[in-house]
C-alpha positions as MATLAB code, in Angstrom:
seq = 'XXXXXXXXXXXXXXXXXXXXXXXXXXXXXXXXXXXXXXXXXXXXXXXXXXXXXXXXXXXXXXXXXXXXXXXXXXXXXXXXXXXXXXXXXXXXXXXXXXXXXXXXXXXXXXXXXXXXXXXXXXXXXXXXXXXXXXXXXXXXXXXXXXXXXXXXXXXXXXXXXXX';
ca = [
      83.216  119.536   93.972;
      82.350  116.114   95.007;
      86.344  115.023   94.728;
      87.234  117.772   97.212;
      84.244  116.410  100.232;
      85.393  113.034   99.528;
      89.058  114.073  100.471;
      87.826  115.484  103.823;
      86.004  112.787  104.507;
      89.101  110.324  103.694;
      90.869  112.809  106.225;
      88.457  112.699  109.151;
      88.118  109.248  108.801;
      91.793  108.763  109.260;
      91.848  111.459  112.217;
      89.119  108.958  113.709;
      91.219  106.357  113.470;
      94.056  108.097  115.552;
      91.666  108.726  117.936;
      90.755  105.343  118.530;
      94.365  104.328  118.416;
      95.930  107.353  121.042;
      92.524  105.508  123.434;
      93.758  102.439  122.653;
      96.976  102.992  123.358;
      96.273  104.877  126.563;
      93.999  101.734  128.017;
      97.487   99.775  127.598;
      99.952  102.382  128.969;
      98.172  103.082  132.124;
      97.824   99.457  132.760;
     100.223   97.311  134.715;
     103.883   98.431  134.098;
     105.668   95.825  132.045;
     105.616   93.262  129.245;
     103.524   93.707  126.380;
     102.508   96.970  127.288;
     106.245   98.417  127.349;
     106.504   96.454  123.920;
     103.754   97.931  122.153;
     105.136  101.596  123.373;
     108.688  100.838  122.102;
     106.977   99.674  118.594;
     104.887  102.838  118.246;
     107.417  105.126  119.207;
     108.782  104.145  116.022;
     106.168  104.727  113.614;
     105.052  107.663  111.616;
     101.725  109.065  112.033;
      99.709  111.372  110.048;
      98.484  114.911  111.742;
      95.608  116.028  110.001;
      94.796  120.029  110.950;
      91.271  121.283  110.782;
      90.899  125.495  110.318;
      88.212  127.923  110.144;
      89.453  129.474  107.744;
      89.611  128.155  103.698;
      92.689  129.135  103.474;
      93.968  127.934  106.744;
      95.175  130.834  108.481;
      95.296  131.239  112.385;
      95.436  128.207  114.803;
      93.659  125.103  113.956;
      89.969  124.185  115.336;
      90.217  120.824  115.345;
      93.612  117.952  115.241;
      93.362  114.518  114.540;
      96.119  112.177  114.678;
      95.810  108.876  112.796;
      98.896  106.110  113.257;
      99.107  104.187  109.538;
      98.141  101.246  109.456;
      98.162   99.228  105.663;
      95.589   96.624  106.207;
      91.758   97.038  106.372;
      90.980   99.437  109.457;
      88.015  100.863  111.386;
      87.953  104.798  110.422;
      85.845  106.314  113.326;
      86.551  110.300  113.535;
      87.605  111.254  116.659;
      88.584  114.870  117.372;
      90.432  116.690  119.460;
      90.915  120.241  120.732;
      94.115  121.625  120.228;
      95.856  121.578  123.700;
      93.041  119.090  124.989;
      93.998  115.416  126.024;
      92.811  112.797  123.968;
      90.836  111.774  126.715;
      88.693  114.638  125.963;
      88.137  113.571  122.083;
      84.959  114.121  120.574;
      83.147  110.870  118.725;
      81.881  111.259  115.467;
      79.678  109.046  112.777;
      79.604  107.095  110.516;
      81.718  104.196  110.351;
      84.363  104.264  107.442;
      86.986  101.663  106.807;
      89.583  102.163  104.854;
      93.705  102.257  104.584;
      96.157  105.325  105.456;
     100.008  105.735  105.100;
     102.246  108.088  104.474;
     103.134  106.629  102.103;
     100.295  106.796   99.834;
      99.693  109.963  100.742;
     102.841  110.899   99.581;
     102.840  109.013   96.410;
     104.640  110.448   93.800;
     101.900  110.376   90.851;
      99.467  111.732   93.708;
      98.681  111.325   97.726;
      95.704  109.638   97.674;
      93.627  107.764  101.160;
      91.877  104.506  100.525;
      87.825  104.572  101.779;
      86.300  101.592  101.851;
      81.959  100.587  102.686;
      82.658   97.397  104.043;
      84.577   95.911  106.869;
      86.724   93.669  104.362;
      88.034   96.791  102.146;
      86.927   94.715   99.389;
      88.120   95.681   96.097;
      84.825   97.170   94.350;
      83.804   98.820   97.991;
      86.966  100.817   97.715;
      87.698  104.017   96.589;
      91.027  106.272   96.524;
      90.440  109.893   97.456;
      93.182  112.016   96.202;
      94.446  114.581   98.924;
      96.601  117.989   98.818;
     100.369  117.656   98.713;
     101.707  117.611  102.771;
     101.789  121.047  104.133;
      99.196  122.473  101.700;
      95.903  123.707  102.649;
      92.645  121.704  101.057;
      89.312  120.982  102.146;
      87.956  119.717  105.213;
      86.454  116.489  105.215;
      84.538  116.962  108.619;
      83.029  120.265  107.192;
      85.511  122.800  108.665;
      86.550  125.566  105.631;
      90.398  124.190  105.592;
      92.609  121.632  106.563;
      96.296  120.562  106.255;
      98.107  117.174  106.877;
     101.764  116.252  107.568;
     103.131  112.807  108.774;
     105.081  113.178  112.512;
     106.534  110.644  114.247;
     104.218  108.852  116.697;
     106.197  110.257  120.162;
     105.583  113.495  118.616;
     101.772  113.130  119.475;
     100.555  115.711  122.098;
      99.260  113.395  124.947;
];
């Protein structure tokens, strides 16, 4: 049982993380119109990030409760859950302890041999703070890191974010 609440928390902590990076990334759109700040658009338009879906249900029927988005990132990262209401703005996200660092990409969570998220104690993501959480296969219903009774994850493409 403890593998399975270790995998939700790997996924909240990477929905946190998409929180922090849609506010981010909103501070630098609504800012003055060019340079950097069109750059920075352009570049995340082309990444991949990872939609986690949080359900009421254990077996994840009906619409979700909760949706986190987290953009993959492979180095060391802040993992602060932020969620968000479906059909909310993510200006409306909800903050959420503790701290967590870790890594997330799709393409570990993909991995052939099994999807796994990296959760890390410190900071650093030093080697013996580190931990790999396996997850459920994309598309498949599992358990809930943030205490919900289901969640799913799929990777998107970034514009594909609701705003």
């Amino acid at each position: 049982m403890a593998l399975p609440r270790l995998e939700v928390l790997v996924f909240v902590s990477a929905l946190l993380l998409q929180g922090v990076y849609v506010q981010f990334y909103d501070i630098f759109a609504t800012s003055s119109g060019s340079g950097p700040a069109n750059i920075t658009a352009s570049a995340a338009e082309a990444e991949v990030a990872v939609e986690v879906r949080e359900f009421l249900s254990a077996d994840c029927d009906g619409p979700p409760a909760r949706l986190w988005h987290v953009v993959p990132f492979t180095a060391c990262m802040a993992l602060r859950p932020q969620m968000q209401k479906p059909g909310k703005t993510s200006h409306e996200a909800l903050a959420s302890a503790p701290m967590l660092y870790g890594r997330v990409s799709c393409d570990t969570l993909r991995d052939a041999e099994g999807g796994f998220v990296e959760i890390c104690s410190d900071e650093d993501c030093s080697e013996e703070g580190c931990q790999r959480v396996s997850v459920v296969p994309e598309g498949e219903c599992g358990t809930s890191f943030t205490g919900f009774a289901g969640a799913s994850w799929r990777c998107i493409k970034s514009t594909d974010i609701p705003k």
